[in-house]
MILO-940246 format. One record per residue (C-alpha): residue in one letter; chain; x negated, y, z negated. Coordinates in nm, 2 decimals, always signed. Last residue first. Layout:
N
  nuvo  guza      px      py      pz
     a     A       X       Y       Z
...
//
This chain:
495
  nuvo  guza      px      py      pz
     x     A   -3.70   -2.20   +1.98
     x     A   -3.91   -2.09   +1.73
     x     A   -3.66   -2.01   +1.42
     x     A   -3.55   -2.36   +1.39
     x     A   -3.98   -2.45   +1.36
     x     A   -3.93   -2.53   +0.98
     x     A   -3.58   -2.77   +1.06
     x     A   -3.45   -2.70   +0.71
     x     A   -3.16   -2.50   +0.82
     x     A   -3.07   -2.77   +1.08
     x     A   -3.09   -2.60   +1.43
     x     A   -2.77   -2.60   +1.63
     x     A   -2.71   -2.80   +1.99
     x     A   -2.35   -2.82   +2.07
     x     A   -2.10   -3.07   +2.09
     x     A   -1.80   -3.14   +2.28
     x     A   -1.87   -3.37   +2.51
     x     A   -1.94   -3.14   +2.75
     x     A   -2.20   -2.96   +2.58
     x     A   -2.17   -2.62   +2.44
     x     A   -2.17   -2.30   +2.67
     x     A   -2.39   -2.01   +2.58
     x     A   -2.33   -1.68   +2.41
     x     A   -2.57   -1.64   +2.15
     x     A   -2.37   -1.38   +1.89
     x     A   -2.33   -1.63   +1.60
     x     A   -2.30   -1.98   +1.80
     x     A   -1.99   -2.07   +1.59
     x     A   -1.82   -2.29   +1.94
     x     A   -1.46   -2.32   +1.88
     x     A   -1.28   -2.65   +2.04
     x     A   -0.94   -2.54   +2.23
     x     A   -1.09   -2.73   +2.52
     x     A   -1.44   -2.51   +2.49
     x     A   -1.48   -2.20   +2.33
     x     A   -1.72   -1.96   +2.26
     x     A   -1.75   -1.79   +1.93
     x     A   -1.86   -1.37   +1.90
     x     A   -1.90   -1.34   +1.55
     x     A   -1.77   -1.58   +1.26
     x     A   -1.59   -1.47   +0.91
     x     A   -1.56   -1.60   +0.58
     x     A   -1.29   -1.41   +0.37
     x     A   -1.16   -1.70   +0.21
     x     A   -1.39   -2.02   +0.24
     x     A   -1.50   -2.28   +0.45
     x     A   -1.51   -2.06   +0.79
     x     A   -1.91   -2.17   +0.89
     x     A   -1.86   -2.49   +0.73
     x     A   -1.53   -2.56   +0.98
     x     A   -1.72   -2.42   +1.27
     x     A   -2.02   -2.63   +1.25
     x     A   -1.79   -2.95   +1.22
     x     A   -1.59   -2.84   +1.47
     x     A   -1.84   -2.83   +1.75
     x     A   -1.98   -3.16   +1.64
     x     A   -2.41   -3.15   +1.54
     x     A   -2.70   -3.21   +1.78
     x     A   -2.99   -3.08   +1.61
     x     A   -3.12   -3.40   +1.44
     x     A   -3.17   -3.54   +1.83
     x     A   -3.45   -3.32   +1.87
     x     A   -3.41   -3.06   +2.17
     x     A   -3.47   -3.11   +2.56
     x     A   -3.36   -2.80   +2.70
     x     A   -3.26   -2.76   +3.05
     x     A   -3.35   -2.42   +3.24
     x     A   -3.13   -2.14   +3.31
     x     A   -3.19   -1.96   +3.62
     x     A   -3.37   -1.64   +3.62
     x     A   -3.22   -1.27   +3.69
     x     A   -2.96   -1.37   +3.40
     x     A   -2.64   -1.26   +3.35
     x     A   -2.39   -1.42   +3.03
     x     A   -2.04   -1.25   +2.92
     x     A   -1.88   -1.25   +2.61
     x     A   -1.58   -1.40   +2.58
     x     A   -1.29   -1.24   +2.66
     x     A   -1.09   -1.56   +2.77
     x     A   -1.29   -1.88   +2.64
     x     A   -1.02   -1.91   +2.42
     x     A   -1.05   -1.91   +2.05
     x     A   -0.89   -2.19   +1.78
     x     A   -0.85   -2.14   +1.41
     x     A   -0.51   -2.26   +1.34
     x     A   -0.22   -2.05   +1.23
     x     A   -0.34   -1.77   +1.38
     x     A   -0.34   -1.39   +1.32
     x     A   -0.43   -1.17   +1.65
     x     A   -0.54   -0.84   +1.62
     x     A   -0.67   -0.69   +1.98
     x     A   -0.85   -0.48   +2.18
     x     A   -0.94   -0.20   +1.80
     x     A   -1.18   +0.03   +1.95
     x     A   -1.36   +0.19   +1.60
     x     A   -1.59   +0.48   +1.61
     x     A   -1.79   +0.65   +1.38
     x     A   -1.94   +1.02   +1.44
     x     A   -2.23   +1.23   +1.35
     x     A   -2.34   +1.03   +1.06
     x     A   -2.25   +1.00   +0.69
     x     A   -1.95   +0.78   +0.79
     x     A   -1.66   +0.63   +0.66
     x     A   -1.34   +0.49   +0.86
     x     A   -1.04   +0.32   +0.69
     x     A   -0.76   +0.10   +0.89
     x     A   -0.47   +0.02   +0.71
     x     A   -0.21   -0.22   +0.77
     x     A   +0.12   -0.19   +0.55
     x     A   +0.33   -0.36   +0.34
     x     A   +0.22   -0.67   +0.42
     x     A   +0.37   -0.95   +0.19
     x     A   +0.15   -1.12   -0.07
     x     A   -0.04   -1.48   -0.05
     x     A   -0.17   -1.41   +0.26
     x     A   -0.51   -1.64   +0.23
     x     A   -0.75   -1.56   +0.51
     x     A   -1.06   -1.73   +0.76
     x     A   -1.17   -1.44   +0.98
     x     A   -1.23   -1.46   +1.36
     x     A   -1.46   -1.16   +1.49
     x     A   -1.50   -1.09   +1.86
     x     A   -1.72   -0.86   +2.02
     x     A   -1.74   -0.55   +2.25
     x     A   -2.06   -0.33   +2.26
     x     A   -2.09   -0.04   +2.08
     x     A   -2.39   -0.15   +1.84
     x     A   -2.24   -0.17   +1.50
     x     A   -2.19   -0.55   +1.45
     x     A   -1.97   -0.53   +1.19
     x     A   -1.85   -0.78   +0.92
     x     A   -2.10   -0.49   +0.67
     x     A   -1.81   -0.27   +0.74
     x     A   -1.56   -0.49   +0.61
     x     A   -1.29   -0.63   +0.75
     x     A   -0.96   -0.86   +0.69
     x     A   -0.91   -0.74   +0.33
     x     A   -0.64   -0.88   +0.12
     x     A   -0.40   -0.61   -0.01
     x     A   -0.37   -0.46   -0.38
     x     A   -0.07   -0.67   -0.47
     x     A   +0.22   -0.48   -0.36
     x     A   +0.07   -0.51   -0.04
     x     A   -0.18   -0.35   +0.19
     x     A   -0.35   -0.54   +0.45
     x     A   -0.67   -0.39   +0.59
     x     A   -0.93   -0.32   +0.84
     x     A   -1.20   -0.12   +0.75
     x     A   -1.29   -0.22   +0.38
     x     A   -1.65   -0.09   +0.22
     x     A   -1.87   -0.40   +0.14
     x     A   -2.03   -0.32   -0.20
     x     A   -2.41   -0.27   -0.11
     x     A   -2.27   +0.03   +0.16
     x     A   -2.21   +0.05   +0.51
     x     A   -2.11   +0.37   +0.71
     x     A   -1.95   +0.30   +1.02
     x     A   -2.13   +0.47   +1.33
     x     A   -2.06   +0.21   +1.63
     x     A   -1.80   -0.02   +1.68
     x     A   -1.62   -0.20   +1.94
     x     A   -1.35   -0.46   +1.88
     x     A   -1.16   -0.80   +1.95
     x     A   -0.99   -0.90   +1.61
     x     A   -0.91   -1.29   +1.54
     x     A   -0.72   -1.34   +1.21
     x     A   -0.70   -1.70   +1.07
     x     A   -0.46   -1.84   +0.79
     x     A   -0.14   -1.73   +0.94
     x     A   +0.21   -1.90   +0.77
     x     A   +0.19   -1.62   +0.52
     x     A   +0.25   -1.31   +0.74
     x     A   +0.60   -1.20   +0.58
     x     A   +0.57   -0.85   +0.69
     x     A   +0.69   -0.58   +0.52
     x     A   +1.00   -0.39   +0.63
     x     A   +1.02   -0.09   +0.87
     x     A   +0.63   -0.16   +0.90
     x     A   +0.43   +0.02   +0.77
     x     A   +0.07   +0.16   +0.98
     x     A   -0.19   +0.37   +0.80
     x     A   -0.48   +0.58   +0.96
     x     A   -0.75   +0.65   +0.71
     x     A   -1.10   +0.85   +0.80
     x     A   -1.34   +0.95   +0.53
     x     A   -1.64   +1.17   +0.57
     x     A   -1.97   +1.09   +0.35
     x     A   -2.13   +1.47   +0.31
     x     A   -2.51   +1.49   +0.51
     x     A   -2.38   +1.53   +0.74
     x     A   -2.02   +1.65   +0.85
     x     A   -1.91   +1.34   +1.08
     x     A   -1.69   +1.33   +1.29
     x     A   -1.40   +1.07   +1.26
     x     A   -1.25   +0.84   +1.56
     x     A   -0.98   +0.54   +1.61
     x     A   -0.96   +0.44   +1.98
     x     A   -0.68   +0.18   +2.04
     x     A   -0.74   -0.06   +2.32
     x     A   -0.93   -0.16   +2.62
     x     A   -0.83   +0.19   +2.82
     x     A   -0.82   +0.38   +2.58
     x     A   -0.53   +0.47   +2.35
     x     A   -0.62   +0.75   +2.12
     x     A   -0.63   +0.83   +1.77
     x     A   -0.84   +1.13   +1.61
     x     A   -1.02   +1.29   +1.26
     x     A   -1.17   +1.58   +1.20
     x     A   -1.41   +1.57   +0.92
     x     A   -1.66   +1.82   +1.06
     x     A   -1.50   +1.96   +1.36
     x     A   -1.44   +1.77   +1.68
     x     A   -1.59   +1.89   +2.03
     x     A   -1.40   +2.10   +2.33
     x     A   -1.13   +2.25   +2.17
     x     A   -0.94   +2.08   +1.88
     x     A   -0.90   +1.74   +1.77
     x     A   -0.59   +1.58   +1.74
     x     A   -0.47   +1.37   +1.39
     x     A   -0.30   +1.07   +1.48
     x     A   +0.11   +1.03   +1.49
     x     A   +0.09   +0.84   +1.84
     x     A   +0.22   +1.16   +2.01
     x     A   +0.02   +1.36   +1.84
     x     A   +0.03   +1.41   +1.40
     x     A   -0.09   +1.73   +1.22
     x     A   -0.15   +1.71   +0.82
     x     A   -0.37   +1.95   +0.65
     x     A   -0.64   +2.02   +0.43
     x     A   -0.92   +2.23   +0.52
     x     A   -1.30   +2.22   +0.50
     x     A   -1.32   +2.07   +0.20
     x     A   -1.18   +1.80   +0.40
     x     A   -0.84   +1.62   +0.33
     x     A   -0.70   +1.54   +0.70
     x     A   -0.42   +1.32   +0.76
     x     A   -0.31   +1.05   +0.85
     x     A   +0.02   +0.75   +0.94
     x     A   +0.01   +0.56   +1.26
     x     A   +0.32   +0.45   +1.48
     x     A   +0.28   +0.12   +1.61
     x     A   +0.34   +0.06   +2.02
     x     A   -0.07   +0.07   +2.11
     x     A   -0.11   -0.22   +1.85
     x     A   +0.11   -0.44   +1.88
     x     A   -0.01   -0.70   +1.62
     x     A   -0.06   -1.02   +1.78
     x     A   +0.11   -1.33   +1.62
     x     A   +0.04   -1.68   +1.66
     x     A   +0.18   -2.10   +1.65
     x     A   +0.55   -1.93   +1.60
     x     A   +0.74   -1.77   +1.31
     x     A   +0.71   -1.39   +1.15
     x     A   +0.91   -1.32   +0.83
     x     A   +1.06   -0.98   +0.77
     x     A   +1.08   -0.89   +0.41
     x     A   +1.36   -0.80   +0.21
     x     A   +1.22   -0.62   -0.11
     x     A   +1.35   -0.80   -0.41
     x     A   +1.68   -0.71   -0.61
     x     A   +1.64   -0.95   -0.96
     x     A   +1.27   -0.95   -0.95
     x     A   +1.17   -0.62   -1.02
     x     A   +1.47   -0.64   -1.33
     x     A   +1.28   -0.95   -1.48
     x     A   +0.92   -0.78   -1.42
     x     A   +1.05   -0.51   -1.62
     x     A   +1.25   -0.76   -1.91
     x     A   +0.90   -0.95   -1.93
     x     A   +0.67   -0.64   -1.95
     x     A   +0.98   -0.53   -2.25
     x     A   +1.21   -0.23   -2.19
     x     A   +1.21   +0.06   -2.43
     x     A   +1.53   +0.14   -2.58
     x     A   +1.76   +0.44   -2.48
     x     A   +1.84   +0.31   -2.17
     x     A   +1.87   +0.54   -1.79
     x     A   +1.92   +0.37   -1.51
     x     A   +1.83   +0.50   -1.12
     x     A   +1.96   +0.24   -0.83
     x     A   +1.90   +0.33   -0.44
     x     A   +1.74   +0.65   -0.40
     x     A   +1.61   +0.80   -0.08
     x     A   +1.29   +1.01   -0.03
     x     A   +1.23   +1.36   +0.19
     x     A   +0.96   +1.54   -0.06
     x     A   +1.04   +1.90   -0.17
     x     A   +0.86   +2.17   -0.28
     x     A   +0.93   +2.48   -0.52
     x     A   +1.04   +2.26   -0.79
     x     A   +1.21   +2.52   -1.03
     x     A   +1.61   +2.39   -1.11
     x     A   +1.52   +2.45   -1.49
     x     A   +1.59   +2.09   -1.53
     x     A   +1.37   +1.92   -1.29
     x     A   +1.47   +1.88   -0.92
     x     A   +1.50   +1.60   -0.62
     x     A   +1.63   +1.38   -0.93
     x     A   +1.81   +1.50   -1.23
     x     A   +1.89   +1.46   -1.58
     x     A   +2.02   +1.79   -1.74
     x     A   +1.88   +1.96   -2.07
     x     A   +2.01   +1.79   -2.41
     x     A   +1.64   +1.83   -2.54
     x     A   +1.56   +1.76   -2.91
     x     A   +1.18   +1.75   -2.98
     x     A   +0.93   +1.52   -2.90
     x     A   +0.66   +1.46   -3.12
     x     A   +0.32   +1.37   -2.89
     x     A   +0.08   +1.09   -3.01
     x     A   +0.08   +0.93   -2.64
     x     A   -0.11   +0.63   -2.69
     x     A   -0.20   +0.51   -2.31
     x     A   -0.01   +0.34   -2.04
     x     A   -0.08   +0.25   -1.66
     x     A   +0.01   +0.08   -1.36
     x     A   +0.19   -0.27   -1.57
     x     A   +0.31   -0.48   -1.27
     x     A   +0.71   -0.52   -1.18
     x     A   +0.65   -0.31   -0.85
     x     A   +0.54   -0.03   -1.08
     x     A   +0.53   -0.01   -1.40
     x     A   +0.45   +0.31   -1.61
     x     A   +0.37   +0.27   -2.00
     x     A   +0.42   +0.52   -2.32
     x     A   +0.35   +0.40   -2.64
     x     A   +0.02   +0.24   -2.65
     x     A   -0.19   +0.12   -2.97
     x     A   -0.10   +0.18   -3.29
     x     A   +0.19   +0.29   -3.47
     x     A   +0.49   +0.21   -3.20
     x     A   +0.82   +0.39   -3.31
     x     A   +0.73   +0.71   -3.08
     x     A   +0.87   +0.41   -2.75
     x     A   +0.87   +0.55   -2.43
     x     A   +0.86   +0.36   -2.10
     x     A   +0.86   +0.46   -1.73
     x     A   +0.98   +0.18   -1.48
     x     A   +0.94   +0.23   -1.09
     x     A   +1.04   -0.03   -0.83
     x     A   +0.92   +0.11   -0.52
     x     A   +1.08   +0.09   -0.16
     x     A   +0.85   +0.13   +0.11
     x     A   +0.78   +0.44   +0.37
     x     A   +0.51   +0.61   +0.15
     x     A   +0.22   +0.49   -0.06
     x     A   +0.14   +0.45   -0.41
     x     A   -0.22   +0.48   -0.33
     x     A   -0.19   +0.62   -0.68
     x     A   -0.06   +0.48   -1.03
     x     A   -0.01   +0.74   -1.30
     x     A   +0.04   +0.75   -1.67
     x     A   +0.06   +1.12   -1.84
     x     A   +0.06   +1.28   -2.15
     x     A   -0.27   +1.23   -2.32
     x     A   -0.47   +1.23   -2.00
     x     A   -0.38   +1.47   -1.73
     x     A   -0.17   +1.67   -2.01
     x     A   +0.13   +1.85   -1.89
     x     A   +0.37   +1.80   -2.18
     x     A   +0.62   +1.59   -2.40
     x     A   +0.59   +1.27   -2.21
     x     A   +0.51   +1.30   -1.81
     x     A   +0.55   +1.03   -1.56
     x     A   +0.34   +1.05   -1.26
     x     A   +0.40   +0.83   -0.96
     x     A   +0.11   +0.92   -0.67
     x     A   +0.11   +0.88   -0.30
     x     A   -0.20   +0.86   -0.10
     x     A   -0.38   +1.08   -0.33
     x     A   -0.21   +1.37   -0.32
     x     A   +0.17   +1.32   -0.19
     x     A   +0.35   +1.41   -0.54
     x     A   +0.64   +1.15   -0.68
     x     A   +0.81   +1.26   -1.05
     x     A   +0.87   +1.10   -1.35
     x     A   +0.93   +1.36   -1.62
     x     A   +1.02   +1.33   -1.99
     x     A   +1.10   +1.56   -2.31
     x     A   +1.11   +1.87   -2.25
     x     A   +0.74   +2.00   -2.11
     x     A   +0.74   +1.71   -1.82
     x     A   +1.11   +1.83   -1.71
     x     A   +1.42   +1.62   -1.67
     x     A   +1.36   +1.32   -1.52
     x     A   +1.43   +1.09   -1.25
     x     A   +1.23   +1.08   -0.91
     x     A   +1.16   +1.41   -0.93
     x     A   +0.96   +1.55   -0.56
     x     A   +0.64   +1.65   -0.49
     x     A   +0.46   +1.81   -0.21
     x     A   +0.06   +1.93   -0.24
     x     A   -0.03   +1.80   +0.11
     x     A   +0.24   +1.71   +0.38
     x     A   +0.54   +1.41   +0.32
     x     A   +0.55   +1.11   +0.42
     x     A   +0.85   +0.94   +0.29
     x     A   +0.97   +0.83   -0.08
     x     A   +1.18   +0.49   -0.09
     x     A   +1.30   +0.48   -0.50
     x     A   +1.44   +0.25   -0.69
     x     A   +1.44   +0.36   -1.02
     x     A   +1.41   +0.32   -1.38
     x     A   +1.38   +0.54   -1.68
     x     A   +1.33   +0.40   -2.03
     x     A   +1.37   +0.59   -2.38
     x     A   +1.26   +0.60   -2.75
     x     A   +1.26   +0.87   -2.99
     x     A   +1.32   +1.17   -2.85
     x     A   +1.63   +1.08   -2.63
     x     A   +1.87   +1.35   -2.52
     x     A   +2.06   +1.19   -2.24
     x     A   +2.38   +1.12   -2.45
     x     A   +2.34   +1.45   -2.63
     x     A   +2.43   +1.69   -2.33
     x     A   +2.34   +1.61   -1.96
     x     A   +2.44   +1.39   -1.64
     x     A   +2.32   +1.29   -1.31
     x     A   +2.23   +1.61   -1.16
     x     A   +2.15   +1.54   -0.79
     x     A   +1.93   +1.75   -0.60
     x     A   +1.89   +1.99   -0.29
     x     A   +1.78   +2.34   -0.38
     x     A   +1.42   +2.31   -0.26
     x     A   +1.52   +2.26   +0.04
     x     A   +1.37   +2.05   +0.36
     x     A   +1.31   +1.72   +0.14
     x     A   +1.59   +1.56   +0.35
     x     A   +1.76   +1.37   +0.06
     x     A   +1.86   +1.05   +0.01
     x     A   +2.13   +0.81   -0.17
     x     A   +2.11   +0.48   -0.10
     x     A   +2.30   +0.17   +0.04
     x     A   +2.12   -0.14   +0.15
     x     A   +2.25   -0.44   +0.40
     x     A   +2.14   -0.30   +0.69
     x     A   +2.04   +0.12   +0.62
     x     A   +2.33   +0.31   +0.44
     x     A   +2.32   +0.64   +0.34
     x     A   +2.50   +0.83   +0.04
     x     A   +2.43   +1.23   +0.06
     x     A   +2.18   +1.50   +0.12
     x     A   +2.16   +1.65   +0.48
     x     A   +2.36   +1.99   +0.42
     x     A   +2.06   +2.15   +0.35
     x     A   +2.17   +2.33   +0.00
     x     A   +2.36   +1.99   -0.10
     x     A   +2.38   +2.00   -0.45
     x     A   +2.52   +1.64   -0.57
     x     A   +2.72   +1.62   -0.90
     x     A   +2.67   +1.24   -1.05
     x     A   +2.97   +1.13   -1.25
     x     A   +2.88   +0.97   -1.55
     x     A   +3.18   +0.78   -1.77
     x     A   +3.27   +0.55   -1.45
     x     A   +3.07   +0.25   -1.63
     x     A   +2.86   +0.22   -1.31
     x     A   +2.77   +0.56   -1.28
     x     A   +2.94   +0.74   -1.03
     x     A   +2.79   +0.89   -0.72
     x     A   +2.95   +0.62   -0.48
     x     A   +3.30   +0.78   -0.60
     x     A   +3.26   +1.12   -0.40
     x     A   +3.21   +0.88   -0.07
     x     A   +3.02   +0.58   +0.06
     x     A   +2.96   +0.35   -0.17
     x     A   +2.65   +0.14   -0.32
     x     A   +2.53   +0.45   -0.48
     x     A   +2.39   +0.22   -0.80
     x     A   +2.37   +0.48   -1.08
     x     A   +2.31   +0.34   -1.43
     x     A   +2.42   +0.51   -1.79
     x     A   +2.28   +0.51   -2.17
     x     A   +2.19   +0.10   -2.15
     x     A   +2.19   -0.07   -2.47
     x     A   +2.01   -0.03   -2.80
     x     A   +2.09   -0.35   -3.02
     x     A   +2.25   -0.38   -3.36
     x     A   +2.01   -0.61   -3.61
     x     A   +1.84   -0.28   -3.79
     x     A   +2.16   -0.14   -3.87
     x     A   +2.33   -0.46   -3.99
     x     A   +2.08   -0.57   -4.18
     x     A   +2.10   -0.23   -4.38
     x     A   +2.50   -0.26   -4.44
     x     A   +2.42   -0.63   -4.60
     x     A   +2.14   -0.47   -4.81
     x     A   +2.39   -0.18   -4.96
     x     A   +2.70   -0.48   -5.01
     x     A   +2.44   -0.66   -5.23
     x     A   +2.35   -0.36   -5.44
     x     A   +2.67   -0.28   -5.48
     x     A   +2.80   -0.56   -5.61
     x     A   +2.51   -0.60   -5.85
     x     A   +2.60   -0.25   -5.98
//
């Protein structure tokens, strides 16, 4: 009896100790029937190719599978039976490039179906939003989420299940390596040897379809740890392009912007020539929304539908994001008028990234009175650029942003060139001001720009020497100073 008892705790250890592993991963790096099997050669991925467009692409050094998003027939099944039936405790990943795509599309990025067992899917709402399903359709029981997800970049998507945890969360969605969402998700799930697929569910009834590319999808029948997620995120990083040299101007009338209209008026997406939305007849509906060069720049516009707050976007990505890091300054040349503005600054110009994005403008930076200026902003890039986005709100008529130029700078110096000009029917007449006035050019601009996100108006220049002389535009001193009223000066506001 002893004997037994002994051997019966040895087999028990043994059970507990064995470790899950990974069901079956799908890399498509080749070209060809044999660039849809899995790695271990036991999984061979059948394509359906209704368009004729799906199959194995390759872009530089990266080789994906995509499809065209055009019919609703066109998906891979990966694999189905027992070995993809997971109840208990799964994980999903995938590397996955969706594209944009009008209102109310969605795609599967891996899954079967959200009412048996699992779904992780793509939809366009929201800017781009992962879902991934457990054991039903509920918003908030069954789902995790991330939005603003974006389109045109690759995402590195992990959906974990785990019925095994007691309390606290058991299913989680990462994206990019970071934790998006999770919640306690008391759901049973029952036995389900349905077929794995993405571009479809199981029952082959996604009547939309989003044009995306694949690059790796894995399936393991454990739930991956935050440290083994952020592991895997950072094993195949996204190739960035890195831009050298003392500055860099963002090309503005040659970029291809990204919008679209969500009003309750209507909801739609129409791109021109520079991919903006067009307005129609002689004046702009409520909400409509347009991009146009003029002849300074690039003209973003939004009517207005008072009294309801109307909201403009136009994104920019690039083909890969933008290493931008070396810049600490950004000079942008504008004209404004119309913008709402709000006791939490409300972002107009800027850079996206994995991240959340570092915000170049605000609408309270803004001088609102459509006239040129010329804002230089002190920044820390400490994320790629994934995209550049430029957000217009208004409870007016109409808001208007001219974007002359974006210019990010190593060093914070401004040219003379473009700045504001000075007419007078009198001449000027010489100033005698207290010596206690007289402070360095650069020492006035370096306290004006001594932290991130601090920003300067309209500065004139002089030898490469930055004069902060917030919106008065007169020339310093020779010898490189200029006269500035010490805030404690009582009659500063006098003269």
């Amino acid at each position: 009896m002893m004997i037994r008892a002994i051997f019966g705790m040895l087999s028990l250890v043994v059970v507990i100790g064995a470790r899950a592993d990974l069901v079956a991963r799908w890399t498509f790096d080749k070209e060809g029937g044999d660039g849809l099997r899995d790695t271990s050669g036991s999984f061979p991925a059948k394509i359906s190719n209704e368009s004729g467009q799906a199959g194995i692409r390759r872009a530089g050094e990266r080789t994906f599978f995509s499809l065209p998003g055009t019919h609703a027939g066109d998906c891979v099944t990966l694999g189905e039976g027992d070995t993809f039936n997971l109840p208990r405790q799964f994980t999903l990943e995938a590397w996955f490039r969706p594209h944009p795509a009008p209102e109310r599309s969605y795609t599967m990025i891996l899954g079967k179906r959200y009412n048996r067992q699992f779904q992780l899917s793509w939809a366009s709402s929201e800017g781009g939003t992962i879902e991934f399903y457990v054991g039903g359709g509920d918003l908030k029981r069954q789902r995790n989420w991330q939005s603003r997800a974006g389109t045109g970049r690759w995402l590195h998507i992990v959906a974990v299940y785990d019925s095994t945890v007691i309390d606290g969360p058991n299913q989680r969605l990462y994206v990019d390596g970071r934790l998006a969402h999770e919640n306690c998700n008391e759901v049973k799930l029952a036995a389900d040897a349905g077929a794995l697929r993405i571009g479809q569910n199981s029952d082959m009834n996604l009547k939309s379809g989003v044009s995306a590319d694949w690059d790796e999808v894995a399936v393991y029948d454990h739930p991956l740890s935050a440290e083994e997620v952020a592991a895997a995120y950072a094993e195949k990083p996204n190739p960035s392009t890195t831009i050298t040299g003392p500055s860099w101007t963002l090309p503005l009338p040659d970029l291809s912007w990204e919008t679209s209209v969500d009003t309750p008026a209507r909801k739609a997406t129409e791109r021109d020539a520079m991919s903006g939305i067009v307005r129609r007849g002689q004046s702009a509906v409520g909400g409509e929304k347009s991009l146009a060069s003029s002849a300074t720049g690039l003209l973003f516009q939004i009517a207005g539908n008072p009294p309801e707050r109307v909201v403009g976007e136009w994104r920019w990505k690039p083909e890969l994001p933008l290493d931008l890091s070396a810049f600490h300054y950004c000079l942008v040349r504008y004209r404004a008028k119309g913008l709402q503005r709000a006791i939490t600054p409300l972002p107009v110009l800027k850079l996206e990234g994995a991240g959340g994005g570092t915000t170049v403008l605000t609408s309270s930076h803004l001088i609102l009175d459509d006239r040129a200026h010329t804002c230089l902003v002190k920044l820390n890039l400490a994320e790629n650029v994934e995209a550049v986005l430029i957000d217009l709100r208004t409870q007016g008529s109409e808001a208007e942003l001219e974007l002359q130029e974006v210019r990010f700078l190593r060093r914070p110096e401004v040219s003379t060139v473009g700045a504001p000009k000075v007419s007078s029917t009198a001449p000027f007449a010489a100033v005698q001001l207290p010596v206690g006035w007289r402070r360095p050019l650069q020492e006035v601009f370096q306290k004006a720009l001594s932290g991130e996100g601090h920003a300067v108006h309209d500065p004139v220049g002089l030898g490469g020497l930055p004069a902060v002389l917030e919106g008065i535009p007169f020339s310093p001193a020779e010898d490189g100073t200029v006269w500035w009223p010490p805030e404690e000066d009582p009659n500063a506001e006098q003269v």
